[in-house]
N, C-alpha and C positions, 0 to 999 in steps of 0.2 A: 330437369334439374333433379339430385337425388340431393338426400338428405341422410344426417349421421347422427346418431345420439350416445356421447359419451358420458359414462357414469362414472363415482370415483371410491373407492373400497376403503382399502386400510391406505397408510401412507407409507410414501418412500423413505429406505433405511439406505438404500447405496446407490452411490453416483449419480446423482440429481442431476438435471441441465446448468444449476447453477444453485449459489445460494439462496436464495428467495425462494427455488421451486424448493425447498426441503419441506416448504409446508404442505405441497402437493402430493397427489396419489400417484403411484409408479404406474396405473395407468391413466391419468390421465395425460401424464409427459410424455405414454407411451404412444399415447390416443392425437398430441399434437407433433409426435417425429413423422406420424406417419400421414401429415394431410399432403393432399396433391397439392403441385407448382398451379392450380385452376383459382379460373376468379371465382367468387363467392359470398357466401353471409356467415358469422361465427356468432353466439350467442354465449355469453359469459352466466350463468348459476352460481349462486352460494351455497351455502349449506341448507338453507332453509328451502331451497328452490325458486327464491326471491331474481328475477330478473337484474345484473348488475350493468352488461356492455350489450351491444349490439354495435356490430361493426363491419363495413365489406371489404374484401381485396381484390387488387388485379391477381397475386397470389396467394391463397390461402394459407399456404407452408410458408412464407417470408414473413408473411403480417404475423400470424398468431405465434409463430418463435419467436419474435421477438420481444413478447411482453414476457416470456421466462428466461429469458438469456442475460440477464444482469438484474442485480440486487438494486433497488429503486429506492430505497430509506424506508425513512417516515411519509415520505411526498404525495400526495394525490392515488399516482399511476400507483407506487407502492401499497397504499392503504386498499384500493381494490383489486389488485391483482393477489394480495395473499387472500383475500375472500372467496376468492377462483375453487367451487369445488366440482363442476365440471362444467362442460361445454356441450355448444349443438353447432352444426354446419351444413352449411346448405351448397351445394355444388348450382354452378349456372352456367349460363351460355357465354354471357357478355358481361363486361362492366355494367353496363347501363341496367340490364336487366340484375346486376347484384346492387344498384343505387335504390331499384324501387324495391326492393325485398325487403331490403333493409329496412325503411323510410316506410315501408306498412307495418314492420314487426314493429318500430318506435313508436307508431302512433297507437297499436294494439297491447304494447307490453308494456309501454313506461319504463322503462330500463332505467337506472339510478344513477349512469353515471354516461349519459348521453342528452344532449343539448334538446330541449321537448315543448315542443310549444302546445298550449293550452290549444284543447280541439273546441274552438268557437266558430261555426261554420252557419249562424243563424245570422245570415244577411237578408236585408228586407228589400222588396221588391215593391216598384210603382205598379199597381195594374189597370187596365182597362178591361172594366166588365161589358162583358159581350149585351148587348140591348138595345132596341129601336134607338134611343138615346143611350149611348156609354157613358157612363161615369167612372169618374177617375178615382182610387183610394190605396191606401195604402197596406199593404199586404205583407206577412212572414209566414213562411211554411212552405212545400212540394207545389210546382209550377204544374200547370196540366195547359190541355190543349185548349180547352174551353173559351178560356180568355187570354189575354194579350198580357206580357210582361214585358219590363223595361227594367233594369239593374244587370246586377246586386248594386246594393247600395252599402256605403261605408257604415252608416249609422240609419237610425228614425229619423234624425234630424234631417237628413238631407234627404231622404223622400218627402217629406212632409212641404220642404221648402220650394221640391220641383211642383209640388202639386199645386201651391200658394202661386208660382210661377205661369202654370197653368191656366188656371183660375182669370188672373190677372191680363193673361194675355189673350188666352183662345173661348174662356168663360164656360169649360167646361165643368159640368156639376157633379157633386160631390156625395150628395144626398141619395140615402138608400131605396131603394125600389119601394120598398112600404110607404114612403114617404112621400116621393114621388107618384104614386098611383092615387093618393088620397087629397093631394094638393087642390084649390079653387083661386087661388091666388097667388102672386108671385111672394117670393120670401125675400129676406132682407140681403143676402147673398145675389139678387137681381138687382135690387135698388143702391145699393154700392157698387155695381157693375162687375159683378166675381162670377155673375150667372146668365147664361142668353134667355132662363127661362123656360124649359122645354115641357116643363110640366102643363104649364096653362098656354101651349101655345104660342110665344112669344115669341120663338122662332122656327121655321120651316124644318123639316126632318133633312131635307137636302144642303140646306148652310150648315145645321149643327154636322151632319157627316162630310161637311167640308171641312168646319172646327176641327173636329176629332183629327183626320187626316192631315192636316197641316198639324197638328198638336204632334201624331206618331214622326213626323218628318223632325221638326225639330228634337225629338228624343230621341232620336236616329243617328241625330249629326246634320241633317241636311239641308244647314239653317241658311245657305246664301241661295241654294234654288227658291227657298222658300221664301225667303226675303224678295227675291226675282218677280212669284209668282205673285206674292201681294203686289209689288208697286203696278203689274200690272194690271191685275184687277181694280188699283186704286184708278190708276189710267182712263180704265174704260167708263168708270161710272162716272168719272169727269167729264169725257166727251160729250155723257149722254146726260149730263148737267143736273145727276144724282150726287147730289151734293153732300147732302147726308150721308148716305153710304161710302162715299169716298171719305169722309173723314173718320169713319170709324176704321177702316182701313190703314188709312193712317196714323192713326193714334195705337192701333194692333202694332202696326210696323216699328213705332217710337216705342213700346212697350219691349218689343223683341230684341230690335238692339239695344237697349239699356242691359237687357238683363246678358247679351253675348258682351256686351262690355263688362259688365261686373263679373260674368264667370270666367273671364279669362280665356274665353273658345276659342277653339284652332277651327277655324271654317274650312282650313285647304287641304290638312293631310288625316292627322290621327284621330279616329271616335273613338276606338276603347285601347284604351293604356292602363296597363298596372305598371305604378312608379315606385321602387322600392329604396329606400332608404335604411341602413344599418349605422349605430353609433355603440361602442361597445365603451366602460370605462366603470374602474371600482367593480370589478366583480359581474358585475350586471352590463346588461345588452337591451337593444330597443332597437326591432327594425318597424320601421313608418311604411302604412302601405297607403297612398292615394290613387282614387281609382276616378280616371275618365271615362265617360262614357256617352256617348254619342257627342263626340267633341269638349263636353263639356267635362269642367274639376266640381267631382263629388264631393271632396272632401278626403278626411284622409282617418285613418286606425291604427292605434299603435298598439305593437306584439311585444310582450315582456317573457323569453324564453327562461328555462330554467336547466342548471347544473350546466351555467355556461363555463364556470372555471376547471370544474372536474371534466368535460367534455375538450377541452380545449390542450389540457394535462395530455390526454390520451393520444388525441390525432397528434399531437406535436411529437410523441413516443412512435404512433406509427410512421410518420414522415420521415424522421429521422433513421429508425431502426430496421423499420420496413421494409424498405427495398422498394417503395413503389416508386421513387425515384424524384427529382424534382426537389426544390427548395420548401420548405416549412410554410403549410398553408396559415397565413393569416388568421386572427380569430374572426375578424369582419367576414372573412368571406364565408370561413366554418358556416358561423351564425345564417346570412343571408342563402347560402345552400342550401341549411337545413327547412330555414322556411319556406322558400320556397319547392322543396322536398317534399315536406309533410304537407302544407297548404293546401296547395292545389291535387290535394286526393279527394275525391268528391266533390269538386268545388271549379265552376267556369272558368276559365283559362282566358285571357284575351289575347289579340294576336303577340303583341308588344309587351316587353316589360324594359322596363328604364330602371335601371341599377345602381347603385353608389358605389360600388366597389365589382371588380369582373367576376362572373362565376363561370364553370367549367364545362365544355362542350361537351362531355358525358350525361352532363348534370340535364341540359338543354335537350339534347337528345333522346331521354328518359322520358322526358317531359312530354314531347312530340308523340314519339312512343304509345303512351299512357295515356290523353287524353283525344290523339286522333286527329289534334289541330296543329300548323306550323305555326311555331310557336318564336321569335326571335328573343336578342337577350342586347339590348346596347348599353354601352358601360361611361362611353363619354360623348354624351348627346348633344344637338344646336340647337338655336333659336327655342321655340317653344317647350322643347322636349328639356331644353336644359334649365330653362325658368321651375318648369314644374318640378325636375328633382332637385333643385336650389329650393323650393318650398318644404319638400318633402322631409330632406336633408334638416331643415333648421329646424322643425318639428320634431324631428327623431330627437336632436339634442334638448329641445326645452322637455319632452319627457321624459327621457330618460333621466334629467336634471330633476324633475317632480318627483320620480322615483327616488332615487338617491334619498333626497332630501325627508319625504315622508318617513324613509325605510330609515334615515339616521333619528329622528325624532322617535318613530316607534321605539330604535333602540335606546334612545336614554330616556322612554319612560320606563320599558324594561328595567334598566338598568337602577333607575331612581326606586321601584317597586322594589325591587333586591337589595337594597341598601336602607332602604326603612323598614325595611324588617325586618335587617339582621341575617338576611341567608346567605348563604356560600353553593350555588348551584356550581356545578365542575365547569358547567358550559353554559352562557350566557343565551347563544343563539336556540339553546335545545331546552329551555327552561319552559315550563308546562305547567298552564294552570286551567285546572275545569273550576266553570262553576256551576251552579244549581239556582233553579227556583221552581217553585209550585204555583202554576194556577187556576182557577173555576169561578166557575160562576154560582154563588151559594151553593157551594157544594157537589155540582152538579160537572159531569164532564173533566172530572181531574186529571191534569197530566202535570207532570214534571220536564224540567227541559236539561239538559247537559250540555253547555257549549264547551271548545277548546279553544285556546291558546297557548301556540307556540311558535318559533323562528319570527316573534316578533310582529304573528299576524295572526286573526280571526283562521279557526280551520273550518272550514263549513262543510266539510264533508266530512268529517270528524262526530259533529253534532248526533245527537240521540236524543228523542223523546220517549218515555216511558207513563202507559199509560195505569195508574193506580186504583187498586182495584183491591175490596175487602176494607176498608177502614172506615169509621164514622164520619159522613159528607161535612166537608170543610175543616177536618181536621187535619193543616198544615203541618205538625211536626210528624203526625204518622205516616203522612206522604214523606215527606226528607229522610226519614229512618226506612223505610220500603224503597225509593232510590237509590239513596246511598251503598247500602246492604247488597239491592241485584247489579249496583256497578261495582264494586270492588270487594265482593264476599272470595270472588275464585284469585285473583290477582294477592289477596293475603293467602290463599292455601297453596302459592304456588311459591310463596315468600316462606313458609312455613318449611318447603318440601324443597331444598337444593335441587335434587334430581329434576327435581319435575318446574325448572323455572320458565319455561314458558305455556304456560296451562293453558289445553283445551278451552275454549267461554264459548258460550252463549252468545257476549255481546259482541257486536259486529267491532264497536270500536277499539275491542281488545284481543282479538283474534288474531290482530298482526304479529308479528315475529319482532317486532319492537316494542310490541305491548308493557309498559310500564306504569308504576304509581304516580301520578304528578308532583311536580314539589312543591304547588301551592293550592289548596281546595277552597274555596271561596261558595258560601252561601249567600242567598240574599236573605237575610234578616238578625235581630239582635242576641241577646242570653239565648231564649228559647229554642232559635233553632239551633243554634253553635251549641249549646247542653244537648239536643238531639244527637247532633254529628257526634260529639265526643263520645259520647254511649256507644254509638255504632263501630267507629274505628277503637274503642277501646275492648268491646266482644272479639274485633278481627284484629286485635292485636297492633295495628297500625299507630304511625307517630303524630301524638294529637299536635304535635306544631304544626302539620302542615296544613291545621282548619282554623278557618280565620271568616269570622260574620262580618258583612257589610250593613252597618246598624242604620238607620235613618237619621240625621239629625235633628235639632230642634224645628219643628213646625214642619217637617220632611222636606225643609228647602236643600236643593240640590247645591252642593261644595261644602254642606257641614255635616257631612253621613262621615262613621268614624268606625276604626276598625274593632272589632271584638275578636279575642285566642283562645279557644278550646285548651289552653296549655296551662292557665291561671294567669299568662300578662295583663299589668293593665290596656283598659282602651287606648287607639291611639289616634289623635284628629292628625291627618295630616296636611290640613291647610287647602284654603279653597283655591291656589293657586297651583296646590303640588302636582308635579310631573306625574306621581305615583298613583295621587287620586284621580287623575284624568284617566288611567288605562285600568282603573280596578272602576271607575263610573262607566268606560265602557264596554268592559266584559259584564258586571252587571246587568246593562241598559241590554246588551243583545240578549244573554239568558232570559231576561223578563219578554222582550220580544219575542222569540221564539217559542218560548212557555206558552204567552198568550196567543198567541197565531194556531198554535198546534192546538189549544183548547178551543178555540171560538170553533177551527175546523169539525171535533170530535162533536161539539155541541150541538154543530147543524147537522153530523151525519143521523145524532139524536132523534132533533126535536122534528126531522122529517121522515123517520122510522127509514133509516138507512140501514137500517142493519137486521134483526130478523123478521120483521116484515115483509122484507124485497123479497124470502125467502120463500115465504108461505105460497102453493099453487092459488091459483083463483085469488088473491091479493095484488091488481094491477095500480096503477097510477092514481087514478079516479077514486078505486076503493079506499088506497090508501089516505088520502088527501082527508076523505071524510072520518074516517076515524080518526088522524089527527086530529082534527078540526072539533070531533065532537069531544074527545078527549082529554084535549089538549099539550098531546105530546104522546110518545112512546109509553113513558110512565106509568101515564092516565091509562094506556087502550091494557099494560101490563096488570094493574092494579081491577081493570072491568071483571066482571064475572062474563058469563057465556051471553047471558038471557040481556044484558045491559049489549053487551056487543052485535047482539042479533037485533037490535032496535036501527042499527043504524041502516040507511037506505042501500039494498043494493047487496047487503050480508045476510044469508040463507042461516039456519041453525044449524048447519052441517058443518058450515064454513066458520061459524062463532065457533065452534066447537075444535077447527083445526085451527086458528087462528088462537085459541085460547092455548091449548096443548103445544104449541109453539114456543109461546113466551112465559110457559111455565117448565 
């Protein structure tokens, strides 16, 4: 495959491809007359070098003329294609091989204007630890050879449950080796029959690695040989008028099919199926994924993709305009494409997937391609296979129907926020409010916390903590004036300086090319701190309406906290029912969380001399441990002279002497 990088200069003054490209540079219209009829990957730039499209073709030159070959409005496709300031393209061999190119650069670039599903790829695994006796537990993280796996699994919940399963049926143990080696009597997990015992004995090494092997059979799938082989075993100790043993046998058996009747097992044909289900409506998408495995239904996980409407704009521009021929794909199938696209990149593949809507033999063939397994795709399934996407299906709609509903609620508390206080944001959905809080432990380990809110949700990767440093311990307002200050001292000098509106920072959460002031600042606390804040934004020039204290109210019972304005308004209660108070109680409530989380952290890396201690030569584990300990913290050992530090066991006066020079 070759690759092309086009850049874009001054702008076109004559004869454009059209109107819309007038916004475009003469080369970069010059850069899209001249791509090959080859299939490929094209990569869309803005000005700022911000990733907007990524997209593949059977033809390179059909697809990408035609997002400049007609004026497009106000619309979606319009609003990103005059952002277009240049492109990249990738030449390939085949479609397929232009599907995976694609579907790595989306998972790699986050493009803005292409359908992207969240990379959650931490599926949890059953294992069986390798051991005279195995025991079963539940595991997340990189599989190795060592011991035995069984998944992925949809959630915890459903490992947890096969284990319970387990337990129940074949009585395998659970309990950790340390545990296990020190045992003298059976535990309460034998005496409810969850356990055979193997610690003290209570069963032979050769029945428990029967146990365990009829256990891998049934997580296998291979529950009617196995069912087979019990009755026979049940059989023979009948004959031999071991009567006891036959009935625990039987009761294993009663146990096993109980639980293939409750999970719904196909005994005859499929162990591992991924059943995928898509429900698109309102903007938003939910594909359902439930995963069988060794016959049985795991349970099931649902994918809430993002920029399904603007992604949706696009491919319906290239189907139409494109050339690549064929009638207007669907947004269900877009959607369930793309997942299954990006998903199964680093992630098990099983042979089967059952589908709610058909995807495309390119798509499948990628797929095979990529992961080295045949892989099939069935769209309208029977008997078993069709109960389970009938499951899968009506899941996809009750969440997508959760979403909806949550995402309307967030909206009109938004909305109720905005309305009691008087604002006029331009745009609703892009309304932006940080807040603040400070905290320690007398004084000790200060940090302040900055959460965000925007588009009507928590940003959690937005979040900053900032740890405070130079001010007299426990002094709350000179911490909020030294936060305040290093979050928006450059963000005013760039408000100050037209030219220069998107300023170089320091802070990670302002370095974006969207970097702006919020329109609501919210501290946690009353006068004092809100007199702090307005000092701060009144040095930087900034507009004291948009600072507003969350005060406590009488007795600090939660729904009578009442707002304080850096601006001179009065206070205002707004009612322990109000919409407004519930999403200002819970930005609040996270800032204080996050504050405190990140503090208690900083406290331990402290009070266990995590920090220039670990540094010091000849100060190992042991040593360290006793200096804390005689000290009673970092502090203390900072606060020692040499001759008090050379007391301690184990420190030479050499070492009191570089251990002192250290933390001075």
């Amino acid at each position: 495959m070759s690759t092309a990088r086009n850049g874009a200069a001054g702008f076109a003054t004559i004869r454009p491809m059209s109107e819309v490209s007038q916004v475009h540079s003469e080369q970069l219209l010059a850069e899209v007359a001249a791509l090959p009829a080859m299939p490929g990957v094209y990569r869309y730039f803005d000005a700022d070098g911000g990733v907007l499209y990524v997209g593949k073709a059977r033809d390179l030159k059909k697809r990408v003329s035609s997002y400049f070959q007609k004026n497009h409005g106000g619309t979606r496709i319009g609003h990103m294609v005059g952002k277009i300031a240049r492109m990249e393209t990738t030449v390939v061999r085949s479609e397929a091989e232009a599907l995976l190119l694609e579907n790595n650069l989306i998972k790699t670039l986050n493009p803005r204007y292409n359908i992207l599903f969240r990379d959650d790829k931490s599926y949890p695994y059953l294992k069986l630890v390798t051991h005279d006796f195995p025991r079963v537990a539940y595991y997340r993280g990189a599989v190795d050879r060592k011991h035995r796996y069984f998944g992925p699994y949809p959630s915890a919940w459903a490992v947890k449950e096969s284990i319970q399963l387990l337990q129940k049926v074949f009585r395998l143990r659970t309990c950790e080796d340390t545990v296990f080696n020190n045992r003298t009597r059976p535990c309460l997990l034998y005496q409810i029959k969850r356990c055979s015992g193997p610690c003290v004995n209570q069963i032979t090494p050769g029945d428990y690695a029967r146990d365990v092997q009829n256990a891998e059979a049934f997580l296998n799938g291979e529950t009617q040989a196995l069912l087979d082989a019990l009755e026979r075993r049940m059989m023979d100790h009948a004959q031999r008028l071991e009567f006891e043993q036959a009935a625990e046998l039987r009761n294993q058996m009663t146990a096993l099919s109980r639980v293939l009747h409750q999970q719904s097992v196909d005994t005859a044909s499929d162990k591992d199926v991924d059943i995928l289900a898509v429900k698109v409506q309102g903007g938003k998408a939910c594909v359902n994924l439930a995963m069988v495995r060794g016959g049985r239904h795991l349970g099931d996980r649902p994918y809430f993709p993002a920029h399904v409407e603007d992604a949706a704009a696009l491919q319906g521009l290239a189907d139409q305009e494109g050339g690549d021929g064929g009638p207007a794909t669907p947004v269900e199938v877009q959607v369930l494409e793309a997942f299954i696209a990006q998903h199964y990149i680093g992630v098990p593949v099983p042979p089967a997937l059952i589908t709610s809507v058909p995807v495309s033999k390119p798509l499948m063939e990628a797929l095979c391609a990529q992961t080295g397994v045949r892989v099939s795709a069935v769209h309208n399934p029977r008997e078993q296979r069709r109960l389970w996407l009938e499951m899968a299906d009506k899941n996809a709609g009750l969440q997508l129907a959760r979403l909806l509903a949550e995402e309307g609620s967030q909206q009109a508390r938004t909305r109720a926020l905005v309305d009691a206080l008087d604002l006029a944001p331009d745009n609703l959905d892009t309304f932006r409010i940080e807040c603040f809080d400070i905290s320690h432990t007398a004084g000790e380990a200060t940090q302040a916390s900055c959460v965000v809110f925007h588009d009507h949700k928590m940003q959690s990767s937005e979040y900053r903590r900032y740890n405070i440093e130079g001010i007299t311990p426990g002094d709350d307002y000179a911490a909020m004036r030294q936060v305040l200050t290093r979050r928006y001292s450059k963000l005013a000098e760039a408000g100050r300086d037209p030219a220069n509106a998107t300023p170089p920072s320091t802070e990670p959460a302002l370095r974006s090319k969207t970097a702006r002031m919020p329109d609501l600042v919210l501290v946690d606390g009353g006068k004092g701190q809100v007199s702090m804040a307005r000092d701060v934004f009144a040095e930087l020039g900034l507009d004291l309406g948009t600072i507003v204290g969350v005060e406590k109210g009488e007795g600090r019972k939660v729904g009578l906290e009442e707002l304080v304005f850096a601006d001179g308004r009065e206070k205002v209660y707004l009612g322990k029912d109000s919409a407004a108070l519930m999403l200002v109680a819970q930005i609040r409530d996270e800032a204080h969380r996050f504050a405190i989380t990140g503090m208690r952290a900083k406290r331990a890396r402290v009070r266990t001399g995590s920090s220039k201690l670990e540094e010091i030569p000849g100060v190992g584990a042991k040593r360290r441990a006793r200096l804390l300990q005689r000290f009673g913290g970092i502090r203390g050992v900072a606060a020692a002279g040499v001759d008090d530090i050379a007391t301690v066991d184990g420190i030479s006066k050499e070492l009191a002497e570089e251990i002192y020079r250290a933390l001075h």
